[in-house]
RODO-2510 file (C-alpha; in nm, 4 decimals, decimal comma):
residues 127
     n   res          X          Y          Z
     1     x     0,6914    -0,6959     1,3303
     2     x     0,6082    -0,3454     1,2587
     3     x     0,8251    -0,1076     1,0452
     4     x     0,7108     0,2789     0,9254
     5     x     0,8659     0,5541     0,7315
     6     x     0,7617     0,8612     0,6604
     7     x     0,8252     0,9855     0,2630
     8     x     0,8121     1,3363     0,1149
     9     x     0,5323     1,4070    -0,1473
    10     x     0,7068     1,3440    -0,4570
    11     x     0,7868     1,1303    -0,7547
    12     x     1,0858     0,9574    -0,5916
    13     x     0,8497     0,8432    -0,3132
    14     x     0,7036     0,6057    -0,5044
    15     x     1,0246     0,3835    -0,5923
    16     x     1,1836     0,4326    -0,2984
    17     x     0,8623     0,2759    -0,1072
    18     x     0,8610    -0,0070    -0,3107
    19     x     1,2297    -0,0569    -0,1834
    20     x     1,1127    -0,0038     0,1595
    21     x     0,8209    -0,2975     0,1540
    22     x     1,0486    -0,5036    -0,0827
    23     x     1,3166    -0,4819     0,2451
    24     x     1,0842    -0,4947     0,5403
    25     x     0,8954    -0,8481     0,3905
    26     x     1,2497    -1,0266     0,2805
    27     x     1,1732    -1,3126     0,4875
    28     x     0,8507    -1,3823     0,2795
    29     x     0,7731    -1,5767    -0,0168
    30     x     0,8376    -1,4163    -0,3189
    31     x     0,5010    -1,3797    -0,4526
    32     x     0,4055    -1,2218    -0,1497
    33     x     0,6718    -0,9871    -0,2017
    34     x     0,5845    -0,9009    -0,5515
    35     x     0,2662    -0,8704    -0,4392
    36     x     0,2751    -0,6230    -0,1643
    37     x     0,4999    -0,3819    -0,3431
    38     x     0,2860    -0,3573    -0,6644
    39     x    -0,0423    -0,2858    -0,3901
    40     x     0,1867    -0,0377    -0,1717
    41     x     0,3287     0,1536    -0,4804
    42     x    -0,0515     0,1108    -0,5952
    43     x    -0,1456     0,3360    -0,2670
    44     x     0,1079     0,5904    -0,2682
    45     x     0,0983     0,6651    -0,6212
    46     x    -0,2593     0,7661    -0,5370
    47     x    -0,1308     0,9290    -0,1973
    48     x     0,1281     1,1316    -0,4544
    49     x    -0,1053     1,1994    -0,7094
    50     x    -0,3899     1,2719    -0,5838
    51     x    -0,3821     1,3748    -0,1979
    52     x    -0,0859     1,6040    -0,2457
    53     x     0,0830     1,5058     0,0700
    54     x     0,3520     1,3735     0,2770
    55     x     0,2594     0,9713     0,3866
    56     x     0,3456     0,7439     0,6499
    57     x     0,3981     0,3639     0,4803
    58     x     0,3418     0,1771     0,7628
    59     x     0,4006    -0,2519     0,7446
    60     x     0,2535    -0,5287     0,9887
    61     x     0,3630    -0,8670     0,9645
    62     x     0,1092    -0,9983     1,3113
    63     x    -0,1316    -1,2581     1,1991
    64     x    -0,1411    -1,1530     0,7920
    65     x     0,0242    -0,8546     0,6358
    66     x    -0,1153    -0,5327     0,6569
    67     x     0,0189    -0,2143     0,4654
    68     x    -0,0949     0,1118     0,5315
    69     x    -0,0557     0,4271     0,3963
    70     x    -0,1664     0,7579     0,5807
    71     x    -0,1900     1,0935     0,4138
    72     x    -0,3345     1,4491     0,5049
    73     x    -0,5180     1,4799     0,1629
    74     x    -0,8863     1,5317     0,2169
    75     x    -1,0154     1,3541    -0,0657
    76     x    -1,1276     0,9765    -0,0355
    77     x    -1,0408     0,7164    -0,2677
    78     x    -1,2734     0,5671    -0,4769
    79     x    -1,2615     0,2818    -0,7262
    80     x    -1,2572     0,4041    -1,1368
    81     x    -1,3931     0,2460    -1,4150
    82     x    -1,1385     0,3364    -1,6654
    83     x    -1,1420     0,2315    -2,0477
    84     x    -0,9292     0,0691    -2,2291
    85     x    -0,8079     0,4338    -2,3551
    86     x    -0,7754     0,5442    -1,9818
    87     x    -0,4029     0,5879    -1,9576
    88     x    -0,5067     0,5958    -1,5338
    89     x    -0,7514     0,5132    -1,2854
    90     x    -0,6978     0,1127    -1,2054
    91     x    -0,4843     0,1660    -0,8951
    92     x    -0,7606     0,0576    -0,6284
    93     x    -0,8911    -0,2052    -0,9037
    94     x    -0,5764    -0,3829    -0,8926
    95     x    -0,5694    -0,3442    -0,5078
    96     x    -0,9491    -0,4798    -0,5137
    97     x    -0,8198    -0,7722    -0,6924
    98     x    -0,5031    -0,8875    -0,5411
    99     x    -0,5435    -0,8218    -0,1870
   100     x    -0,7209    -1,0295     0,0822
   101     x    -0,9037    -0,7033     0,2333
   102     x    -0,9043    -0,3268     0,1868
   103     x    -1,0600    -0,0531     0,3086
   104     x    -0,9961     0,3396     0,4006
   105     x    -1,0082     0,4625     0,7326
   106     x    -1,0764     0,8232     0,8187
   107     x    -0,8714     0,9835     1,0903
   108     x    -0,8328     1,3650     1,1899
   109     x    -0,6064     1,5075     0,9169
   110     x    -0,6393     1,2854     0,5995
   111     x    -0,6829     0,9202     0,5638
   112     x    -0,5271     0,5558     0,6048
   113     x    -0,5754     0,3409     0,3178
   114     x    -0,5087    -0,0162     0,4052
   115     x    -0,4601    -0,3729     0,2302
   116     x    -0,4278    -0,7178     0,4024
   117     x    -0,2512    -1,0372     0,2456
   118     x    -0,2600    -1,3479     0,4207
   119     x     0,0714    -1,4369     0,5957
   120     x     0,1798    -1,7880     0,4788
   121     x     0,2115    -2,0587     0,7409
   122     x     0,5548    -2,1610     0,6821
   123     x     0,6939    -1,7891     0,7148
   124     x     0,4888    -1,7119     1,0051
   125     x     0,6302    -2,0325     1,1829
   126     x     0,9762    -1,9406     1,0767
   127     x     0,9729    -1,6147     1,2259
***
């Protein structure tokens, strides 16, 4: 399955793209729910915040999930060290962390930033 949307650069993105992933994986465990929306709303805070742009929120569900979010902002993400005062700058940490794979893919305007999680085997054989 593939589903995409395209959301406005703003503050209400953010939410309603967590309500987008949240719908698209219903069929999926719970903690791979939970998980997926805290690493897409992870992305396109950044995509918001920083690249100052329209994104697409793009949502595989092949052979593992894959979540992608493309934006025309020409900066690249890069993984902070914040400290413990650092009200920001642990988005891609948390990403790091939680997901199977990540990575950032240039393309001719802007960027796709991208996370995997694996695709249990009792969903995948459901569906």
């Amino acid at each position: 399955m593939k589903a995409i949307r395209r959301f406005r650069c703003q503050p209400g993105a953010v939410p309603a793209a967590r309500r987008f992933v949240r719908a698209a994986l219903r069929n999926q465990p719970v903690e791979i729910i939970d998980t997926a929306e805290l690493l897409a709303s992870e992305l396109v805070t950044n995509s918001v915040r920083h690249a100052h742009s329209d994104f697409d929120l793009a949502i595989h569900t092949q052979d593992e999930i894959r979540i992608e979010v493309r934006d025309t902002g020409s900066g690249q993400p890069r993984m902070l060290s914040p400290s413990l005062r650092d009200s920001a700058g642990r988005g891609l940490l948390i990403v790091d962390s939680m997901a199977e794979a990540w990575g950032v893919v240039p393309v001719a305007k802007g960027k796709i930033v991208w996370f995997t999680l694996p695709q249990p085997a009792a969903a995948s054989e459901a569906s």
